[in-house]
Structure formats: C-alpha cells, structure tokens
Backbone as XML, in Angstrom:
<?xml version="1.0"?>
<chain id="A" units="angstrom">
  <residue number="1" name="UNK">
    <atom name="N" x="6.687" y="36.653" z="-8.309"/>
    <atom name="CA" x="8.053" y="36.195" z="-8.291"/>
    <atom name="C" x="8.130" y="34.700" z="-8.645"/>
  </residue>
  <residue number="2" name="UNK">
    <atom name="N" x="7.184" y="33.969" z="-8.056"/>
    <atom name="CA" x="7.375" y="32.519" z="-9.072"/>
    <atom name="C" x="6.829" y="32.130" z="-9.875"/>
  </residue>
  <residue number="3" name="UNK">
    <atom name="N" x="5.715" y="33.226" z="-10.674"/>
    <atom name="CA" x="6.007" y="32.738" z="-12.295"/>
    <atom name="C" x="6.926" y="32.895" z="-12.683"/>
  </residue>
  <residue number="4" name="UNK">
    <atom name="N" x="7.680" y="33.888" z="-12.483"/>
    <atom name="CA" x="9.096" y="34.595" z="-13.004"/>
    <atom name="C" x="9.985" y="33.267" z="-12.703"/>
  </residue>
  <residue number="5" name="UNK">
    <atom name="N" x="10.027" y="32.496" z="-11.812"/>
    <atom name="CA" x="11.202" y="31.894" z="-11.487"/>
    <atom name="C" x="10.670" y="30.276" z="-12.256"/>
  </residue>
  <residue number="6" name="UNK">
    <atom name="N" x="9.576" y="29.917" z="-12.106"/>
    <atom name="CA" x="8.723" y="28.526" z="-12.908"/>
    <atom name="C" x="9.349" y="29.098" z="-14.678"/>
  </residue>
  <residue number="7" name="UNK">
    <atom name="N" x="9.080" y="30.199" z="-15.133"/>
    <atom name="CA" x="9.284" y="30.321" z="-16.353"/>
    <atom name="C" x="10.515" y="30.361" z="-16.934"/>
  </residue>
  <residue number="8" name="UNK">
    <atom name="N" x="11.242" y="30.386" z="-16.108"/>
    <atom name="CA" x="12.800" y="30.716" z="-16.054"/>
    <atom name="C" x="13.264" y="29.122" z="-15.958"/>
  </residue>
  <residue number="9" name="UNK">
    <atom name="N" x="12.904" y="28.568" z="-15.548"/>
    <atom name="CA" x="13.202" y="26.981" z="-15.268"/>
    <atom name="C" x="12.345" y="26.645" z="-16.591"/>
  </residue>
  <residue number="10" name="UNK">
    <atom name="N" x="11.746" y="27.374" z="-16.972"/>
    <atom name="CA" x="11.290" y="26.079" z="-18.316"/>
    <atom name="C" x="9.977" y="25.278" z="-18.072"/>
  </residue>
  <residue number="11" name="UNK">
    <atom name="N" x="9.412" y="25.680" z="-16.485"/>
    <atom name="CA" x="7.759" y="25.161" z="-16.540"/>
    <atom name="C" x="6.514" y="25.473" z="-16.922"/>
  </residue>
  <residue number="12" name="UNK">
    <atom name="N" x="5.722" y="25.002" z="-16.907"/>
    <atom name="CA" x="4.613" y="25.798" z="-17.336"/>
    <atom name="C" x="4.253" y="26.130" z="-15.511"/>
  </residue>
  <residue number="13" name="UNK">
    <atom name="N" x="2.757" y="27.133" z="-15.883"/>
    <atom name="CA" x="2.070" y="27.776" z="-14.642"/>
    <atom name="C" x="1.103" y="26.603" z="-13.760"/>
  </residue>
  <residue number="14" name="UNK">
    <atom name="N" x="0.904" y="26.050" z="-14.666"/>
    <atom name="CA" x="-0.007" y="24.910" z="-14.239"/>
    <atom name="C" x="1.054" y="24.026" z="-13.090"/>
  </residue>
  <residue number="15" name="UNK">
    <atom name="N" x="2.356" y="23.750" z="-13.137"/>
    <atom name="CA" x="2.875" y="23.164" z="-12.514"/>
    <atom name="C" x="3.116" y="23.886" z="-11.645"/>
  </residue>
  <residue number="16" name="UNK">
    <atom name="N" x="3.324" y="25.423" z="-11.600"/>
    <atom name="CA" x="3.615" y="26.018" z="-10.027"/>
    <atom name="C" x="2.471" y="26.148" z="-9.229"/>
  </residue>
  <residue number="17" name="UNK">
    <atom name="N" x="1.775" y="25.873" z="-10.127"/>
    <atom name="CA" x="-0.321" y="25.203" z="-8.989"/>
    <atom name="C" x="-0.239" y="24.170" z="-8.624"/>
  </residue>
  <residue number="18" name="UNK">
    <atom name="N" x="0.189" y="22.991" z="-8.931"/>
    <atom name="CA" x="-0.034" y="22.187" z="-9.049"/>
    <atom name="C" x="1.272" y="21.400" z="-7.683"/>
  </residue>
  <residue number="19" name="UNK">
    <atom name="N" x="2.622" y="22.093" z="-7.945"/>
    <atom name="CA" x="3.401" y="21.922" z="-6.863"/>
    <atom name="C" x="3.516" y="22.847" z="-5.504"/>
  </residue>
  <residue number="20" name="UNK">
    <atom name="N" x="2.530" y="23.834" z="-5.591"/>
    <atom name="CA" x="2.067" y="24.792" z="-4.737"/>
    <atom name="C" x="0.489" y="23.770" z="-3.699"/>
  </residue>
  <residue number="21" name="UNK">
    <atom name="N" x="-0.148" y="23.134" z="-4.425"/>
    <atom name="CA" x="-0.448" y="22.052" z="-3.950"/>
    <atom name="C" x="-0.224" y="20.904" z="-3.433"/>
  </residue>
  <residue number="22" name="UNK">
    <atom name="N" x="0.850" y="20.746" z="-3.858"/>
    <atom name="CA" x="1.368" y="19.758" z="-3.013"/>
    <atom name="C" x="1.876" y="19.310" z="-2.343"/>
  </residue>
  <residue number="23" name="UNK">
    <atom name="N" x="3.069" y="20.625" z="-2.100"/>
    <atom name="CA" x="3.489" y="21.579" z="-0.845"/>
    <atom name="C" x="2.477" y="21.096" z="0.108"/>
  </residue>
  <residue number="24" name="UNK">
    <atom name="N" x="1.248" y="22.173" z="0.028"/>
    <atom name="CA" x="0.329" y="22.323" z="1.215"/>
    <atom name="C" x="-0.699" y="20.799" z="1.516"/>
  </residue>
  <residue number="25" name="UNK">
    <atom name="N" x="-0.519" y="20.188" z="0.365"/>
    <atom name="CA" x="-0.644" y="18.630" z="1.376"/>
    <atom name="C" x="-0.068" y="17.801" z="2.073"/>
  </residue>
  <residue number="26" name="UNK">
    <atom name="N" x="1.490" y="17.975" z="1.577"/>
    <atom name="CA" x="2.534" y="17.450" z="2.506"/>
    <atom name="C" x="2.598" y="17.960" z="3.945"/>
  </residue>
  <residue number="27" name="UNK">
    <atom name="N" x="2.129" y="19.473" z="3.802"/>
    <atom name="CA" x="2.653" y="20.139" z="5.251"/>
    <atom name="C" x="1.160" y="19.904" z="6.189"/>
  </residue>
  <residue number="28" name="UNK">
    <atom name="N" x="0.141" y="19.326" z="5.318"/>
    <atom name="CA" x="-1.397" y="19.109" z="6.332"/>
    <atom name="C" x="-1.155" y="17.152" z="6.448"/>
  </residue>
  <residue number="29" name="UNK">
    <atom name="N" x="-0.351" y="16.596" z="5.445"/>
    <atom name="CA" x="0.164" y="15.460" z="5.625"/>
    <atom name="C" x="0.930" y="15.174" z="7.166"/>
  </residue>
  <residue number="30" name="UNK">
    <atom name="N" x="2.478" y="15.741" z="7.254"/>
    <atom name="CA" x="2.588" y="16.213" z="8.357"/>
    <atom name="C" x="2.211" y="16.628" z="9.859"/>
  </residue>
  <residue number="31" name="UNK">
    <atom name="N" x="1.455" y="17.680" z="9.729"/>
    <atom name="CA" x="0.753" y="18.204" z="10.902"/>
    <atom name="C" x="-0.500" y="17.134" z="11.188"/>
  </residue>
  <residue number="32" name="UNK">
    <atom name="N" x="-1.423" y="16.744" z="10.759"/>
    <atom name="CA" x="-2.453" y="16.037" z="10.854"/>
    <atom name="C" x="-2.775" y="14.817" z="10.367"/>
  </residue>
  <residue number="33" name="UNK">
    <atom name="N" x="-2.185" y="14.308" z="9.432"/>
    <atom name="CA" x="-2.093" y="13.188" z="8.857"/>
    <atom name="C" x="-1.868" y="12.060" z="10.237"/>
  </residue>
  <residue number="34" name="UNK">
    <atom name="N" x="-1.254" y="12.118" z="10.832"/>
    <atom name="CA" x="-0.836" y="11.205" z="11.957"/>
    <atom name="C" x="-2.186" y="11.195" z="12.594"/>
  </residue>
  <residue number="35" name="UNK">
    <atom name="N" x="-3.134" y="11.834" z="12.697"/>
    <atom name="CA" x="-4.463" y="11.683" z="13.210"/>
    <atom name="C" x="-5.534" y="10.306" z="12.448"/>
  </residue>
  <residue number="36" name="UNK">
    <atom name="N" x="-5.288" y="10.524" z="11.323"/>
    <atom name="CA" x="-5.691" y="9.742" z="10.425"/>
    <atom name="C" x="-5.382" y="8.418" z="9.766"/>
  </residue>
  <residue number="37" name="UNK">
    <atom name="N" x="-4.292" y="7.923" z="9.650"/>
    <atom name="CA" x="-3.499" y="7.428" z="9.209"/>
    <atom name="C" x="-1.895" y="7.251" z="9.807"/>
  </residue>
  <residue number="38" name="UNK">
    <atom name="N" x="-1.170" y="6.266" z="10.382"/>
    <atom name="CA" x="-0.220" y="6.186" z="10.937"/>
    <atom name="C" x="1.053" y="6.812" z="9.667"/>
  </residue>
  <residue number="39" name="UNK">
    <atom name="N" x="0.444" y="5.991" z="8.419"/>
    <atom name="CA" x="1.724" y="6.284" z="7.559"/>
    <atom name="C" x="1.307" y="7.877" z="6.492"/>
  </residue>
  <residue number="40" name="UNK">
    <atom name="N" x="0.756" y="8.434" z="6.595"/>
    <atom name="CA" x="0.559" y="9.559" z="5.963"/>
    <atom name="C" x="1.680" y="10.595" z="6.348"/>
  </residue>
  <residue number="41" name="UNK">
    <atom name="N" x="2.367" y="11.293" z="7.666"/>
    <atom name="CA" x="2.946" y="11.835" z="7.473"/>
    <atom name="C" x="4.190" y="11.207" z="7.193"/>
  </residue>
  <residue number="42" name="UNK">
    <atom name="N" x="4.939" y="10.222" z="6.680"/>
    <atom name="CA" x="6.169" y="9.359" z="6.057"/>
    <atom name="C" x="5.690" y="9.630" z="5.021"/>
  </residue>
  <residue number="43" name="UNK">
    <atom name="N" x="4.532" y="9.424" z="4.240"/>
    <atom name="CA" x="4.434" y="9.782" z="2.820"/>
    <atom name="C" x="4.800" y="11.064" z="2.398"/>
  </residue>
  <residue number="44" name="UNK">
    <atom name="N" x="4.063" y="11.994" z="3.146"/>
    <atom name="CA" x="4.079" y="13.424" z="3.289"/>
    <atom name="C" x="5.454" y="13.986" z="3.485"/>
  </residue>
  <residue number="45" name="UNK">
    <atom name="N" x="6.286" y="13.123" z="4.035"/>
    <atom name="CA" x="7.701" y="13.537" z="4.036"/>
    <atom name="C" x="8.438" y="12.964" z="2.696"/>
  </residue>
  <residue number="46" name="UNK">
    <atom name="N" x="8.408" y="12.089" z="2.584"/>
    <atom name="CA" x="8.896" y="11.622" z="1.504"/>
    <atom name="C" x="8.337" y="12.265" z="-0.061"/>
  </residue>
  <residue number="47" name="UNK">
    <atom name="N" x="7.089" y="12.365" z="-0.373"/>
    <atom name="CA" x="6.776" y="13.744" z="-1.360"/>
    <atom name="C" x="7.151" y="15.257" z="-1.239"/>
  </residue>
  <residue number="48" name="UNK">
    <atom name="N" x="7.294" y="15.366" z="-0.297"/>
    <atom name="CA" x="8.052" y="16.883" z="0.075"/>
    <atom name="C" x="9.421" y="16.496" z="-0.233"/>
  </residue>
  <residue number="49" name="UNK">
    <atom name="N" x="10.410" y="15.675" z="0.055"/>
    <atom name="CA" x="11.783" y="15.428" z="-0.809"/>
    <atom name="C" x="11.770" y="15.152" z="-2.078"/>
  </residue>
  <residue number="50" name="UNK">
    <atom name="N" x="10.817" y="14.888" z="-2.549"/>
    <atom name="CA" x="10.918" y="14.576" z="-4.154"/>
    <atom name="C" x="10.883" y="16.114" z="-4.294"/>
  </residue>
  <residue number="51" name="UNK">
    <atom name="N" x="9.614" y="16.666" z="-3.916"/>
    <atom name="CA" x="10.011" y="18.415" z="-4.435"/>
    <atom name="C" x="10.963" y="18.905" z="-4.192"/>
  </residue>
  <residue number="52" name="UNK">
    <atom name="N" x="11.657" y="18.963" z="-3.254"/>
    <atom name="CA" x="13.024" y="19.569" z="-2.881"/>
    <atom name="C" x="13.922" y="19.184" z="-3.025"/>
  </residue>
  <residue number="53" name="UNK">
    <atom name="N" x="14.469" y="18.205" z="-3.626"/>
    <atom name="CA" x="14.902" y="17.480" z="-4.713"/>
    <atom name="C" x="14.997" y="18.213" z="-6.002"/>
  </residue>
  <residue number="54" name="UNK">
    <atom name="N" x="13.539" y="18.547" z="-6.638"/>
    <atom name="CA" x="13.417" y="18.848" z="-7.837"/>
    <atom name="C" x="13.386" y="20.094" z="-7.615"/>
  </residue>
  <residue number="55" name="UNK">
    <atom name="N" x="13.134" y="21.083" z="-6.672"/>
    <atom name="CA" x="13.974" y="22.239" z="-6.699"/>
    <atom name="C" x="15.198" y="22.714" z="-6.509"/>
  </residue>
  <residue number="56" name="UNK">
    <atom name="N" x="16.379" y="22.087" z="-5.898"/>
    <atom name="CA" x="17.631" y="21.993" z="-5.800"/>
    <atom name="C" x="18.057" y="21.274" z="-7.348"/>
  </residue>
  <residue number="57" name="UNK">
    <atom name="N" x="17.657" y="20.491" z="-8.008"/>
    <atom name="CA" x="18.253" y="20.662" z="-9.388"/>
    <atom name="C" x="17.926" y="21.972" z="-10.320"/>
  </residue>
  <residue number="58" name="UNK">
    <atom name="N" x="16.375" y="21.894" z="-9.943"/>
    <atom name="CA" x="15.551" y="22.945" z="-10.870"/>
    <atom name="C" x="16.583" y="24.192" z="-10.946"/>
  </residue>
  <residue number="59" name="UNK">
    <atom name="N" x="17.207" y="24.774" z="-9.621"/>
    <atom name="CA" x="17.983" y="25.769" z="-9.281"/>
    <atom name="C" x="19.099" y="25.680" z="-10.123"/>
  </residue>
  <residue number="60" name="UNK">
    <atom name="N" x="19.874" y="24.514" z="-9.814"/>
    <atom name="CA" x="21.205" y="24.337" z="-10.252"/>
    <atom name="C" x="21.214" y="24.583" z="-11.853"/>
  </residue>
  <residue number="61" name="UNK">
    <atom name="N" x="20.224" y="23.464" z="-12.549"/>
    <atom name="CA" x="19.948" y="24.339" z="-13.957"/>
    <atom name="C" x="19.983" y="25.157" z="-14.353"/>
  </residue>
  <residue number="62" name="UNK">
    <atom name="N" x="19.448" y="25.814" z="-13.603"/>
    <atom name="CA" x="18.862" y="27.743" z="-14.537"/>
    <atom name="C" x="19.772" y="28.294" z="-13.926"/>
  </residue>
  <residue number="63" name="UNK">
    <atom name="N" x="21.495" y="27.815" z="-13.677"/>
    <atom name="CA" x="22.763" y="28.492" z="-13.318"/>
    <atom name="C" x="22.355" y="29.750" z="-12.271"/>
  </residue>
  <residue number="64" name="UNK">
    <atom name="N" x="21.318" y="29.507" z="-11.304"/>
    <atom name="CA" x="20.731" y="30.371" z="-10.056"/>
    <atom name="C" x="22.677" y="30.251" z="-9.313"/>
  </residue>
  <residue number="65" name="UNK">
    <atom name="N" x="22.777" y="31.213" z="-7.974"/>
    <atom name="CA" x="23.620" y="31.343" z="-7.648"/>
    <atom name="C" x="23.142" y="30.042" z="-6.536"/>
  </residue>
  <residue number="66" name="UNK">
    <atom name="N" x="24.644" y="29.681" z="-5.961"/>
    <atom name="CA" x="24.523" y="28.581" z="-5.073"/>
    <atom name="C" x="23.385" y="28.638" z="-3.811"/>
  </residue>
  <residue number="67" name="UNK">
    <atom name="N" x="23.088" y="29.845" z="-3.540"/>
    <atom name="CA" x="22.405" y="30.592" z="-2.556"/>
    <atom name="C" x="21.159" y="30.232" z="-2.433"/>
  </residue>
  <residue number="68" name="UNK">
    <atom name="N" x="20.688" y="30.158" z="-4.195"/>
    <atom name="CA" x="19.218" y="30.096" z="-3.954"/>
    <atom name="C" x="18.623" y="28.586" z="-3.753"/>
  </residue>
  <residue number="69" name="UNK">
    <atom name="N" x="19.636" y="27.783" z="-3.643"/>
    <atom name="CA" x="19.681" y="26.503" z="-3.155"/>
    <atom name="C" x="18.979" y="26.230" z="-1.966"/>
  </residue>
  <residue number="70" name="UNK">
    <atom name="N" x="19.865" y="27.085" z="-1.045"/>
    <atom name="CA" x="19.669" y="26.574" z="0.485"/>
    <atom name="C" x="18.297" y="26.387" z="1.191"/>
  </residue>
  <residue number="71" name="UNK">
    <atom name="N" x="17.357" y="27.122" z="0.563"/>
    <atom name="CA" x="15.868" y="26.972" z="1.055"/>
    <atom name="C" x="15.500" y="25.766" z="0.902"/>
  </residue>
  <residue number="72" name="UNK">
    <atom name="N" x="15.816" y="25.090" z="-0.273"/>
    <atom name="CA" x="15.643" y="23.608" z="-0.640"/>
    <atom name="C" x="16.327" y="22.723" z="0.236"/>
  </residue>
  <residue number="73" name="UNK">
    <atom name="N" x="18.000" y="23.270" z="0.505"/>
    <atom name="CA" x="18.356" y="22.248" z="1.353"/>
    <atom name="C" x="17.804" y="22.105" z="2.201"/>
  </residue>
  <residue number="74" name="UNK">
    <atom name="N" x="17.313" y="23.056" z="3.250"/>
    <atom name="CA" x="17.331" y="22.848" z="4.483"/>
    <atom name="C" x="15.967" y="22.235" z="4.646"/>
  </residue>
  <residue number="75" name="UNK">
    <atom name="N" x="14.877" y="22.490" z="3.699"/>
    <atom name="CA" x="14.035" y="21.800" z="3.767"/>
    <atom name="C" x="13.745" y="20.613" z="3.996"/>
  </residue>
  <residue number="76" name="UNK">
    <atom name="N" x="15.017" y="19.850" z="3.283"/>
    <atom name="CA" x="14.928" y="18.812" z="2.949"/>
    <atom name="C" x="15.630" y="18.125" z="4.149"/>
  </residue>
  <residue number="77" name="UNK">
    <atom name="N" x="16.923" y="18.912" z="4.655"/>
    <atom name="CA" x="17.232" y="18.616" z="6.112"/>
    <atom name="C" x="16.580" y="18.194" z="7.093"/>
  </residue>
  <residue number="78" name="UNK">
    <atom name="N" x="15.389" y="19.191" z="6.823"/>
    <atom name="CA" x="14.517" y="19.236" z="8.122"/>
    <atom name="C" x="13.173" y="18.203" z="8.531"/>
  </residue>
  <residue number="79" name="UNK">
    <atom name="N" x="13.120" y="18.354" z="7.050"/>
    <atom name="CA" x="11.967" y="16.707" z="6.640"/>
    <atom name="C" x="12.474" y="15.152" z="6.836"/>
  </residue>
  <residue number="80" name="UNK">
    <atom name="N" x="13.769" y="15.097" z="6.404"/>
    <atom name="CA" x="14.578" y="13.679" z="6.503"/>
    <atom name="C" x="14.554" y="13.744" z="8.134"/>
  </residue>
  <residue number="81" name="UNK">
    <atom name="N" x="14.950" y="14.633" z="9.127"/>
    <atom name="CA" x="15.014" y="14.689" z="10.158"/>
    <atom name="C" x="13.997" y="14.572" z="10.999"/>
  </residue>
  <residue number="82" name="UNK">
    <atom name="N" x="12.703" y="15.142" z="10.821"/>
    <atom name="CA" x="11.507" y="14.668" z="10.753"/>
    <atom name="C" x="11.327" y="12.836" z="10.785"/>
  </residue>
  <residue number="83" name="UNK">
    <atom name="N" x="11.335" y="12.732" z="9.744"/>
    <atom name="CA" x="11.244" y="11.470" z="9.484"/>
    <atom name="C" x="12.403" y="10.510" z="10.267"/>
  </residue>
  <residue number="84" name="UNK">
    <atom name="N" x="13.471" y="10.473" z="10.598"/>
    <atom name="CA" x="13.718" y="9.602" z="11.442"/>
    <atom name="C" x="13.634" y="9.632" z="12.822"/>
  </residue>
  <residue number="85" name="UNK">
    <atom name="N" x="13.607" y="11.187" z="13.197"/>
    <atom name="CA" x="12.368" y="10.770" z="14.313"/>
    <atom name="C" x="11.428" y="9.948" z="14.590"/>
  </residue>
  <residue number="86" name="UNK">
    <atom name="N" x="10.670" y="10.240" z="13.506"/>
    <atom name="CA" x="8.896" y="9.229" z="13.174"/>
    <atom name="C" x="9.479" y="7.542" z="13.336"/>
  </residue>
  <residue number="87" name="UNK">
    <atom name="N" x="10.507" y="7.238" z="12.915"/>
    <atom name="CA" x="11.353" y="6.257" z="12.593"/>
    <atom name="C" x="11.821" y="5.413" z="14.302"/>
  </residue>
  <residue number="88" name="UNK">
    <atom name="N" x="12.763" y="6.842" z="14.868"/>
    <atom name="CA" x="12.890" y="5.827" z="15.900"/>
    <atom name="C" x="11.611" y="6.198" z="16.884"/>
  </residue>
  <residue number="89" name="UNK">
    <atom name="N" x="11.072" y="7.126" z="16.917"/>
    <atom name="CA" x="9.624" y="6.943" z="17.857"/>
    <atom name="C" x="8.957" y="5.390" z="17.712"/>
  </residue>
  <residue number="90" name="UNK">
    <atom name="N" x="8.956" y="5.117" z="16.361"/>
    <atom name="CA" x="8.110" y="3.736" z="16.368"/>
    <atom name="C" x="8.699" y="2.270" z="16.808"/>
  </residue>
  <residue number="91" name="UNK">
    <atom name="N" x="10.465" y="2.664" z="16.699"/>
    <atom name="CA" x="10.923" y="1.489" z="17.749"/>
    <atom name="C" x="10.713" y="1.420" z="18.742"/>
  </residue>
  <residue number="92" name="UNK">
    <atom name="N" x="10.417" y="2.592" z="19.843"/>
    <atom name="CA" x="10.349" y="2.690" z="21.211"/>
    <atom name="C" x="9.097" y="2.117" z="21.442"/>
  </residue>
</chain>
C-alpha cells in the first residue's frame, strides 16, 4: 500500500526507505535519545514535523480526500505537544 501511495505522489521507492527510516529514528530519538543526549529527542521531534509536514502537503497534492490527512495531523499534534512539554520540564 505505500508503494502505491509514494508512486502516486510522484516519489521514487528509495524515498519511502529512506523516510521509513527516519520515522524509526525519530521515534528511538524520542524514546531513548534523552538517555544519551539531552537535545536528541527535540531534534527527533522536530524531524518528525518536517515529515508530517511533508506528508500533509504530499496528501493535499495528489487531491487524496481531506481524511487521509488526519494521520499526519495528529501526528504532528502530538509531537509539537511532546515537545513543549520537554520545553516547560526544562524551566522547572
């Protein structure tokens, strides 16, 4: 189903590897990154909005119904929200 939907947008396959990767570093960014590095999961959030970003246009392009949006939004909801958590945790 997402070559079908990468090809339909006009990408090549290499990029649905390639953003299928980077997905799963943002979300080990996230979860564990804070072990390692204070600012890794802020990065990790902030590269996960660039993708979801570029899938909420990607969508809107290929005249998808408004619907197939919302996975993107909320993603992106949920990451910004994330992140100012991380935000005011570090004032306290």
């Amino acid at each position: 189903m997402m070559v079908e939907t990468f090809e339909r947008f006009g990408y090549s396959i290499w990029f649905m590897y390639f953003i299928g990767a980077a997905e799963i570093a943002g979300a080990l960014g996230i979860a564990v990154g804070g072990y390692l590095n204070k600012m890794l999961p802020k990065l990790a959030v902030i590269g996960l909005n660039i993708i979801m970003v570029g899938a909420f246009v990607s969508h809107l392009m290929a005249d998808d119904p408004f619907t197939a949006t919302i996975p993107a939004l909320v993603n992106l909801a949920l990451s910004n929200l994330y992140l100012h958590l991380l935000r005011k945790k570090e004032k306290v």
